[in-house]
N, C-alpha and C positions, 0 to 999 in steps of 0.2 A: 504494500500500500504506500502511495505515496501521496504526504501530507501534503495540501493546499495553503495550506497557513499554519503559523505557532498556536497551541492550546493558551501559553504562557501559565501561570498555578491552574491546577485544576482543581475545585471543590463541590462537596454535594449539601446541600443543605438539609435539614434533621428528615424530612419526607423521603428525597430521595437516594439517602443514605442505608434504607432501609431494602433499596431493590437490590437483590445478589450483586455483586461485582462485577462477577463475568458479564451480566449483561449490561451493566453501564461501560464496560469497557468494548465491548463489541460496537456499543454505540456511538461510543466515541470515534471510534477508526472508521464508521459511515461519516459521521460529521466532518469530521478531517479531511475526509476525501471526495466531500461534494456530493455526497447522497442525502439528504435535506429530511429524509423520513417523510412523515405526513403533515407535511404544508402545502396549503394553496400553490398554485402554479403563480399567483402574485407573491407571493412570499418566496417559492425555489427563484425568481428571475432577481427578487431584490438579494436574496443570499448572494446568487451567482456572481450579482454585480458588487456588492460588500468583499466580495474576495480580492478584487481590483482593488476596487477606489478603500480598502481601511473601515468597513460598517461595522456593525453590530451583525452577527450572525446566529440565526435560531433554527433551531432542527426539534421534531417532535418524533419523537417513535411510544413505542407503547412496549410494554413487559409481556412477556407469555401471558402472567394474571391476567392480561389487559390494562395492567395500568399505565397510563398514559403519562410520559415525560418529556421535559422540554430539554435543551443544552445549549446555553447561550454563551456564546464569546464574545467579549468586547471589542468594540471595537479598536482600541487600541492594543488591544493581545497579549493585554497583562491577565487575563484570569478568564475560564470558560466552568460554567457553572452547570454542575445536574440540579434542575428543580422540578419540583411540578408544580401543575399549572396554579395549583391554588396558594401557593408560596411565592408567588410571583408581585 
């Protein structure tokens, strides 16, 4: 895999700290490499273009449970966060 941008710190906040590892780490290596998970196709073109121009980047996938998580990188690529959506 090869990354698109730096993660820069990685953290999980108390919600999604709670989903197995493996699968936030799986998640992470889609995020990384431009696989956006389940966003709008307005959201995958604005990711797309955040990867360019320095944006804010957000990717949502969901847990086997189905529970649904977000992974947001800043835009300046000091730190890219697992949350869910309601910790947001």
């Amino acid at each position: 895999m090869t990354a698109l941008f730096s993660p820069g710190r990685v953290v999980a906040t108390q919600g999604a700290a709670e989903i197995p590892m493996a699968i936030l780490m799986s998640a992470l290596k889609r995020h990384l490499s431009g696989d956006w998970g389940d966003v709008s196709d307005g959201d995958r073109e604005l990711n797309d273009e955040a990867v360019k121009n320095g944006d804010r980047i957000l990717s949502a996938y969901h847990a086997p449970d189905g529970t649904k998580f977000w992974i947001i990188t800043e835009s300046d690529r000091s730190s890219t966060t697992f949350l869910l959506p309601d910790e947001y």
